[in-house]
N, C-alpha and C positions, 0 to 999 in steps of 0.2 A: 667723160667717165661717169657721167650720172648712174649711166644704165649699171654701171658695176656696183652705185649705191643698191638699188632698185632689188639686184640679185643676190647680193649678199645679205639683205636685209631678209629676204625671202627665204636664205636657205636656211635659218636658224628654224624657221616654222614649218617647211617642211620635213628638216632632220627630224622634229620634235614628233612630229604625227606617225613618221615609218618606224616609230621606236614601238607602235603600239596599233598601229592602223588597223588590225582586224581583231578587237576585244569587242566589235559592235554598241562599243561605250555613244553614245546618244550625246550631242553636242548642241540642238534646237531642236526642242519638240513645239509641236505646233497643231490647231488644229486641223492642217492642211498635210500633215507629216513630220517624218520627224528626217535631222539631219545627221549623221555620222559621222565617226572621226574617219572611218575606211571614205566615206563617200567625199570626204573634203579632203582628206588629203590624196584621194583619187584625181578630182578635181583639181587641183594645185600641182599636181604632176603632168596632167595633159596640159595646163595654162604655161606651167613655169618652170617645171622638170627638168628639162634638157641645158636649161638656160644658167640653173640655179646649179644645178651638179656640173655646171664646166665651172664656175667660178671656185666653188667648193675644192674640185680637187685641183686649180689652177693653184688656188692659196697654198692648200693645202702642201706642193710642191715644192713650191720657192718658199715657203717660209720654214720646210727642212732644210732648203742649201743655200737660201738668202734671209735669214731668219731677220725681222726688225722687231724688237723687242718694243717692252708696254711705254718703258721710259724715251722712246725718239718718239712715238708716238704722242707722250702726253706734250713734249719738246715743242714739236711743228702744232698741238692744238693750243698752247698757250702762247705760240708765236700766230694765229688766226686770228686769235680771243685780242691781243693787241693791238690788233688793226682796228678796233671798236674802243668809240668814248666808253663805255660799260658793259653790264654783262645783259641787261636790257636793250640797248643796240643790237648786238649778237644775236639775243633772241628774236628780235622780230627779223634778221637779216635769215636766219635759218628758218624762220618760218614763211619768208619768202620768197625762199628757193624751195621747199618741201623739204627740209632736212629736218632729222632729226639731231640732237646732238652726237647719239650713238652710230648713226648712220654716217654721219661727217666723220668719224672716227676710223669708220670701218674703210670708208674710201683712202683717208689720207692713209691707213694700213696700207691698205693695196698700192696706193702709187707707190709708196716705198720700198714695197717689196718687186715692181715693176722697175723703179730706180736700180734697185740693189741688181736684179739680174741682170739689165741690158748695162752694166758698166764693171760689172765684176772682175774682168781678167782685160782692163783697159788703161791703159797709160796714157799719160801726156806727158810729152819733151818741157824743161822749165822754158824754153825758148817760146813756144807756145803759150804759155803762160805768162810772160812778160810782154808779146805781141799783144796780146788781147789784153791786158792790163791799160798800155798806153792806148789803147783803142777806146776805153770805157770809163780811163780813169776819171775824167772830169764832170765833174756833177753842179747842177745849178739847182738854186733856191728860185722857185716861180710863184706867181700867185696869176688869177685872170678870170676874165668873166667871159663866160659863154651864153649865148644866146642861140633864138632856133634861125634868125635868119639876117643878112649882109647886110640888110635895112636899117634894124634892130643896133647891130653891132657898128656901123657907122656913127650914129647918134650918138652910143657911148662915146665911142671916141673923139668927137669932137667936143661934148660934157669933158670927156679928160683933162684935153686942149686947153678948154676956157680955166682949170684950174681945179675941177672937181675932185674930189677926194674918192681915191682908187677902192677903196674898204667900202666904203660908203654904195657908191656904185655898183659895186660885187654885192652887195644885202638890197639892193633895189634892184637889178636887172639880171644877176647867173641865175641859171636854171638849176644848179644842181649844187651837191652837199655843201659845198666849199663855200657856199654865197655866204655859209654864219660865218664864216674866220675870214671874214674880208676877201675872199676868193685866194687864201693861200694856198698851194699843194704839197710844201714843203722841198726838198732835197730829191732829184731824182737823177737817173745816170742812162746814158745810152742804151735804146731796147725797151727802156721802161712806160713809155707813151705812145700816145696814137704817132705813126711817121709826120704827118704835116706840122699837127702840132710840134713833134719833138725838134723838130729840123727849122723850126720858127725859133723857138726857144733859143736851141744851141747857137744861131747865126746873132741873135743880137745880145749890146752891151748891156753892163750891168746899169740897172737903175731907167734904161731906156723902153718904151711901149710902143709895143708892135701895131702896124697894122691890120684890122681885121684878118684873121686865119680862118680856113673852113678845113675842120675835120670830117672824121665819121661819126661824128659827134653832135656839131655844129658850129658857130662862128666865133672865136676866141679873139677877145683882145688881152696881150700876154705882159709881161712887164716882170724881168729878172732882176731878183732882190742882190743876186752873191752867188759866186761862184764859188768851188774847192774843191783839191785833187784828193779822193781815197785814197787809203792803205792800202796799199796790196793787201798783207798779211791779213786784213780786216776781211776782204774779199776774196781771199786766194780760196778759198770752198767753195763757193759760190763759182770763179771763174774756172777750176778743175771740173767741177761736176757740169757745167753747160759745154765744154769739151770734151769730154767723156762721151754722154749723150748725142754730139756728132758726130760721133765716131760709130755710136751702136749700130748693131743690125738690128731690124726691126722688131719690134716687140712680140708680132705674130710668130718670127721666125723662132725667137727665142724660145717661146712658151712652148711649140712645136715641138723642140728640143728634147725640153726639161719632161714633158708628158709623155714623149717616146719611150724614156730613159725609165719610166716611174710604172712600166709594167699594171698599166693599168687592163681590168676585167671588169665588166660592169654584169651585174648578174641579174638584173632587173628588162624582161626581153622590151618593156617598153621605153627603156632609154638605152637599149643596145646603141645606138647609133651616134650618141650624144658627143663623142670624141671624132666621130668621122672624117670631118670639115678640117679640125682643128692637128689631124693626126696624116690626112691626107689619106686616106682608106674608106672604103666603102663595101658596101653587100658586092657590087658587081667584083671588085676583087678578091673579096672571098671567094663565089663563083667560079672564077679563073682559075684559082688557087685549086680550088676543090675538081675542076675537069681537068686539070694536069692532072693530078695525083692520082684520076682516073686511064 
Protein backbone atom coordinates (compact mmCIF):
# COMPACT_ATOMS: atom_id res chain seq x y z
CA UNK A 1 0.00 0.00 0.00
CA UNK A 2 2.90 2.38 0.02
CA UNK A 3 2.43 3.31 -3.49
CA UNK A 4 -1.17 4.67 -2.34
CA UNK A 5 1.07 6.86 0.27
CA UNK A 6 3.14 8.09 -2.60
CA UNK A 7 -0.11 9.18 -4.75
CA UNK A 8 -2.16 10.59 -2.50
CA UNK A 9 0.52 12.63 -1.08
CA UNK A 10 1.01 13.77 -4.81
CA UNK A 11 -2.30 14.56 -5.54
CA UNK A 12 -2.78 17.48 -2.97
CA UNK A 13 0.11 19.26 -5.04
CA UNK A 14 -1.11 18.67 -8.14
CA UNK A 15 -4.78 19.73 -7.27
CA UNK A 16 -3.12 22.75 -5.97
CA UNK A 17 -1.20 23.87 -9.30
CA UNK A 18 -4.52 23.11 -12.01
CA UNK A 19 -6.31 25.57 -9.75
CA UNK A 20 -4.14 28.20 -11.33
CA UNK A 21 -1.63 26.55 -13.90
CA UNK A 22 -1.69 28.97 -16.71
CA UNK A 23 -1.26 32.66 -14.73
CA UNK A 24 2.57 32.17 -16.09
CA UNK A 25 3.25 32.89 -12.22
CA UNK A 26 7.19 32.14 -12.18
CA UNK A 27 8.14 29.50 -9.54
CA UNK A 28 12.41 29.40 -9.99
CA UNK A 29 14.08 32.01 -11.82
CA UNK A 30 17.32 31.38 -12.49
CA UNK A 31 20.00 32.50 -14.46
CA UNK A 32 19.72 29.64 -16.82
CA UNK A 33 15.71 30.20 -16.96
CA UNK A 34 13.07 30.47 -15.32
CA UNK A 35 10.49 27.69 -14.12
CA UNK A 36 6.56 27.85 -14.08
CA UNK A 37 3.67 26.84 -12.30
CA UNK A 38 2.00 25.74 -16.13
CA UNK A 39 5.56 24.06 -16.73
CA UNK A 40 5.62 22.05 -13.29
CA UNK A 41 2.64 21.19 -12.97
CA UNK A 42 2.76 20.05 -16.68
CA UNK A 43 5.51 18.19 -15.69
CA UNK A 44 3.80 16.44 -12.56
CA UNK A 45 0.93 15.42 -14.75
CA UNK A 46 3.08 13.54 -17.40
CA UNK A 47 5.18 12.00 -14.20
CA UNK A 48 2.18 11.26 -11.95
CA UNK A 49 -1.13 12.24 -13.51
CA UNK A 50 -2.75 9.23 -14.38
CA UNK A 51 -1.69 7.68 -11.17
CA UNK A 52 -2.67 10.49 -8.77
CA UNK A 53 -6.27 11.12 -10.42
CA UNK A 54 -7.15 7.32 -10.08
CA UNK A 55 -6.51 7.45 -6.37
CA UNK A 56 -8.13 11.01 -6.03
CA UNK A 57 -11.40 9.93 -7.59
CA UNK A 58 -11.06 6.18 -6.10
CA UNK A 59 -11.17 8.15 -2.56
CA UNK A 60 -13.16 10.34 -3.60
CA UNK A 61 -15.94 7.47 -4.09
CA UNK A 62 -16.02 5.33 -1.35
CA UNK A 63 -15.65 7.93 1.01
CA UNK A 64 -19.31 9.07 -0.36
CA UNK A 65 -20.71 5.47 0.22
CA UNK A 66 -18.09 4.15 2.69
CA UNK A 67 -17.43 7.37 4.39
CA UNK A 68 -14.56 6.90 7.62
CA UNK A 69 -14.58 9.83 9.38
CA UNK A 70 -11.59 12.15 11.14
CA UNK A 71 -12.18 10.36 14.60
CA UNK A 72 -11.45 6.23 13.36
CA UNK A 73 -8.87 7.84 11.80
CA UNK A 74 -7.25 9.63 14.71
CA UNK A 75 -8.47 5.99 16.73
CA UNK A 76 -6.13 3.44 14.47
CA UNK A 77 -3.28 6.49 14.70
CA UNK A 78 -3.04 6.48 18.36
CA UNK A 79 -3.46 2.77 18.38
CA UNK A 80 0.15 2.97 15.87
CA UNK A 81 1.61 5.71 18.09
CA UNK A 82 1.20 2.88 20.96
CA UNK A 83 2.95 0.31 19.57
CA UNK A 84 6.07 2.89 20.42
CA UNK A 85 8.07 3.37 23.87
CA UNK A 86 7.53 7.37 22.85
CA UNK A 87 6.68 9.79 20.36
CA UNK A 88 10.48 9.81 19.51
CA UNK A 89 10.52 6.20 18.70
CA UNK A 90 7.57 6.87 16.25
CA UNK A 91 9.41 9.34 14.69
CA UNK A 92 12.60 7.98 13.81
CA UNK A 93 10.19 4.56 12.80
CA UNK A 94 8.36 7.00 10.27
CA UNK A 95 11.33 8.28 9.18
CA UNK A 96 12.43 5.07 8.29
CA UNK A 97 10.05 3.99 6.33
CA UNK A 98 9.76 7.57 4.49
CA UNK A 99 6.50 8.54 6.11
CA UNK A 100 5.58 11.37 6.93
CA UNK A 101 3.18 11.57 9.75
CA UNK A 102 0.31 13.07 7.32
CA UNK A 103 1.22 10.67 4.94
CA UNK A 104 0.75 7.56 7.37
CA UNK A 105 -2.63 9.29 7.89
CA UNK A 106 -3.69 9.34 4.60
CA UNK A 107 -2.84 5.63 4.00
CA UNK A 108 -4.48 4.31 7.22
CA UNK A 109 -7.70 6.72 5.56
CA UNK A 110 -7.57 4.76 2.57
CA UNK A 111 -7.22 1.22 4.00
CA UNK A 112 -10.27 1.98 5.78
CA UNK A 113 -12.25 3.09 3.37
CA UNK A 114 -10.74 -0.09 1.29
CA UNK A 115 -12.05 -2.05 4.53
CA UNK A 116 -15.40 -0.22 4.66
CA UNK A 117 -16.13 -1.28 0.83
CA UNK A 118 -14.95 -4.95 0.44
CA UNK A 119 -17.21 -5.81 3.70
CA UNK A 120 -20.11 -3.75 3.51
CA UNK A 121 -23.18 -5.90 2.62
CA UNK A 122 -21.28 -9.14 4.38
CA UNK A 123 -22.37 -11.20 7.23
CA UNK A 124 -21.03 -13.87 9.20
CA UNK A 125 -23.11 -16.87 11.02
CA UNK A 126 -22.20 -16.54 15.06
CA UNK A 127 -21.26 -20.22 14.37
CA UNK A 128 -18.41 -18.93 12.51
CA UNK A 129 -17.61 -16.89 14.99
CA UNK A 130 -17.27 -19.13 17.78
CA UNK A 131 -15.30 -21.79 15.34
CA UNK A 132 -12.66 -19.28 14.96
CA UNK A 133 -12.69 -18.18 18.41
CA UNK A 134 -11.87 -21.69 19.79
CA UNK A 135 -9.21 -21.83 16.96
CA UNK A 136 -7.25 -18.46 18.27
CA UNK A 137 -8.52 -18.28 21.54
CA UNK A 138 -5.36 -19.27 23.39
CA UNK A 139 -2.53 -16.89 23.77
CA UNK A 140 1.03 -17.39 25.21
CA UNK A 141 3.43 -15.01 27.05
CA UNK A 142 7.10 -15.57 25.21
CA UNK A 143 10.27 -14.03 25.57
CA UNK A 144 13.54 -15.47 23.28
CA UNK A 145 16.82 -14.77 21.68
CA UNK A 146 17.39 -14.74 18.15
CA UNK A 147 20.54 -14.88 16.58
CA UNK A 148 21.72 -15.00 12.84
CA UNK A 149 22.94 -18.55 12.73
CA UNK A 150 22.44 -22.53 14.50
CA UNK A 151 25.99 -22.08 15.69
CA UNK A 152 25.36 -19.01 17.47
CA UNK A 153 22.08 -20.34 18.98
CA UNK A 154 23.36 -23.70 20.04
CA UNK A 155 25.86 -22.00 22.50
CA UNK A 156 23.09 -20.09 23.97
CA UNK A 157 21.46 -22.89 24.80
CA UNK A 158 23.72 -24.84 26.38
CA UNK A 159 24.79 -21.22 28.42
CA UNK A 160 21.00 -21.76 29.39
CA UNK A 161 21.55 -25.43 30.48
CA UNK A 162 24.48 -24.69 32.66
CA UNK A 163 22.06 -22.25 34.47
CA UNK A 164 22.47 -18.92 32.82
CA UNK A 165 20.24 -16.29 33.29
CA UNK A 166 17.61 -16.13 30.19
CA UNK A 167 17.35 -11.79 30.53
CA UNK A 168 20.68 -11.73 30.69
CA UNK A 169 21.53 -13.67 27.59
CA UNK A 170 18.81 -11.91 25.44
CA UNK A 171 20.94 -8.33 26.22
CA UNK A 172 24.17 -10.29 25.22
CA UNK A 173 23.39 -12.27 22.27
CA UNK A 174 19.39 -11.18 20.38
CA UNK A 175 19.79 -9.37 17.62
CA UNK A 176 16.98 -7.34 17.71
CA UNK A 177 14.49 -4.82 19.79
CA UNK A 178 13.53 -7.26 22.45
CA UNK A 179 17.32 -7.96 23.63
CA UNK A 180 16.57 -4.61 26.19
CA UNK A 181 13.45 -6.36 28.07
CA UNK A 182 15.37 -9.52 28.49
CA UNK A 183 14.07 -10.93 25.05
CA UNK A 184 10.31 -10.56 26.08
CA UNK A 185 7.51 -10.16 23.24
CA UNK A 186 4.77 -10.12 25.41
CA UNK A 187 0.99 -11.96 24.79
CA UNK A 188 0.58 -13.07 21.33
CA UNK A 189 -2.27 -15.41 19.62
CA UNK A 190 -2.54 -17.59 16.47
CA UNK A 191 -1.59 -15.84 13.01
CA UNK A 192 0.41 -13.25 14.88
CA UNK A 193 4.16 -14.64 14.18
CA UNK A 194 6.49 -15.91 11.92
CA UNK A 195 4.66 -19.99 11.33
CA UNK A 196 8.05 -21.82 12.73
CA UNK A 197 8.52 -19.72 15.24
CA UNK A 198 4.71 -19.59 16.22
CA UNK A 199 4.13 -23.45 16.07
CA UNK A 200 7.47 -23.73 18.26
CA UNK A 201 5.93 -21.56 20.75
CA UNK A 202 2.43 -23.13 20.81
CA UNK A 203 3.82 -26.87 21.07
CA UNK A 204 5.84 -26.26 24.27
CA UNK A 205 5.08 -25.98 28.09
CA UNK A 206 4.93 -23.34 30.28
CA UNK A 207 8.33 -22.29 31.74
CA UNK A 208 10.07 -24.88 29.47
CA UNK A 209 12.99 -23.76 26.49
CA UNK A 210 12.88 -24.75 23.22
CA UNK A 211 15.39 -26.01 21.06
CA UNK A 212 17.16 -23.85 18.60
CA UNK A 213 14.12 -22.76 15.98
CA UNK A 214 15.07 -21.27 12.41
CA UNK A 215 12.69 -18.71 11.03
CA UNK A 216 12.59 -16.23 8.36
CA UNK A 217 14.11 -14.27 10.65
CA UNK A 218 16.78 -16.48 12.16
CA UNK A 219 17.64 -18.87 15.02
CA UNK A 220 15.31 -18.54 18.13
CA UNK A 221 15.65 -20.05 21.38
CA UNK A 222 12.06 -19.65 22.90
CA UNK A 223 10.91 -20.14 26.47
CA UNK A 224 6.99 -19.52 27.38
CA UNK A 225 6.33 -17.51 30.40
CA UNK A 226 2.19 -18.25 30.72
CA UNK A 227 -0.50 -18.95 28.91
CA UNK A 228 -4.34 -17.51 28.74
CA UNK A 229 -7.67 -17.98 27.02
CA UNK A 230 -9.10 -14.31 25.40
CA UNK A 231 -12.47 -12.91 25.62
CA UNK A 232 -14.38 -13.44 23.00
CA UNK A 233 -16.20 -10.26 23.44
CA UNK A 234 -12.69 -8.49 23.80
CA UNK A 235 -11.92 -9.94 20.33
CA UNK A 236 -15.20 -10.55 18.68
CA UNK A 237 -14.25 -7.27 16.04
CA UNK A 238 -11.22 -8.22 15.30
CA UNK A 239 -12.46 -12.10 14.67
CA UNK A 240 -15.86 -10.60 12.45
CA UNK A 241 -13.80 -8.26 10.41
CA UNK A 242 -10.83 -11.09 9.45
CA UNK A 243 -14.11 -13.10 8.28
CA UNK A 244 -15.71 -10.57 6.62
CA UNK A 245 -12.58 -10.05 4.52
CA UNK A 246 -12.62 -13.81 3.41
CA UNK A 247 -15.50 -13.59 2.26
CA UNK A 248 -14.82 -10.15 -0.01
CA UNK A 249 -14.47 -10.14 -3.61
CA UNK A 250 -11.55 -8.61 -4.50
CA UNK A 251 -10.70 -5.14 -4.13
CA UNK A 252 -9.95 -4.47 -7.72
CA UNK A 253 -13.33 -5.76 -8.49
CA UNK A 254 -14.87 -3.66 -5.96
CA UNK A 255 -13.41 -0.22 -6.96
CA UNK A 256 -14.40 -1.33 -10.54
CA UNK A 257 -17.79 -1.31 -9.36
CA UNK A 258 -17.98 1.75 -7.29
CA UNK A 259 -16.24 3.96 -10.43
CA UNK A 260 -18.69 2.39 -13.02
CA UNK A 261 -21.54 3.70 -10.87
CA UNK A 262 -19.74 7.29 -10.20
CA UNK A 263 -20.32 8.41 -13.93
CA UNK A 264 -17.06 9.52 -14.25
CA UNK A 265 -15.80 12.28 -17.45
CA UNK A 266 -12.33 13.19 -17.44
CA UNK A 267 -12.11 16.31 -19.60
CA UNK A 268 -8.34 16.75 -19.56
CA UNK A 269 -7.51 14.78 -23.32
CA UNK A 270 -4.14 14.06 -21.57
CA UNK A 271 -5.50 11.73 -18.90
CA UNK A 272 -8.47 10.68 -21.04
CA UNK A 273 -7.42 7.15 -20.50
CA UNK A 274 -6.65 7.15 -16.76
CA UNK A 275 -9.95 5.15 -15.81
CA UNK A 276 -9.30 2.60 -18.89
CA UNK A 277 -7.48 -0.32 -17.04
CA UNK A 278 -9.45 0.27 -14.08
CA UNK A 279 -13.07 0.51 -15.80
CA UNK A 280 -12.25 -2.22 -18.41
CA UNK A 281 -12.67 0.28 -21.62
CA UNK A 282 -10.46 1.42 -23.93
CA UNK A 283 -9.87 3.68 -27.29
CA UNK A 284 -10.25 0.47 -29.41
CA UNK A 285 -13.81 0.08 -27.88
CA UNK A 286 -14.68 3.38 -28.50
CA UNK A 287 -13.64 2.73 -32.10
CA UNK A 288 -16.05 -0.26 -32.39
CA UNK A 289 -18.64 1.65 -30.69
CA UNK A 290 -18.23 4.56 -33.04
CA UNK A 291 -18.16 2.00 -36.68
CA UNK A 292 -21.33 0.33 -35.47
CA UNK A 293 -23.14 3.46 -35.25
CA UNK A 294 -21.65 3.93 -38.47
Amino acid sequence: MKKWIATVSLAVGVTGLAACSDDGTVLVSSSVGDITKEELYQQMKDSYGQTTLETMMTEAVLQEKYPVTDEEVDAEMNAIKEGFDDEEQFEEALAMEKYTEESLRQEVRFNKLLTNASIADIEVPEEEVQAEYERIKTEVNARHIIVEDEETAKKVKELLEEGGDFAELAEEYSTDGSAENGGELGFFGVGQMDPAFEEAAFDLEVNTISEPVQSSFGWHIIEVTETREADLEEIRDQIELELKLGKADPIDVIIQKELSAADIDVKDKDLANTFDALLGTSEDDDDVEGDDEE
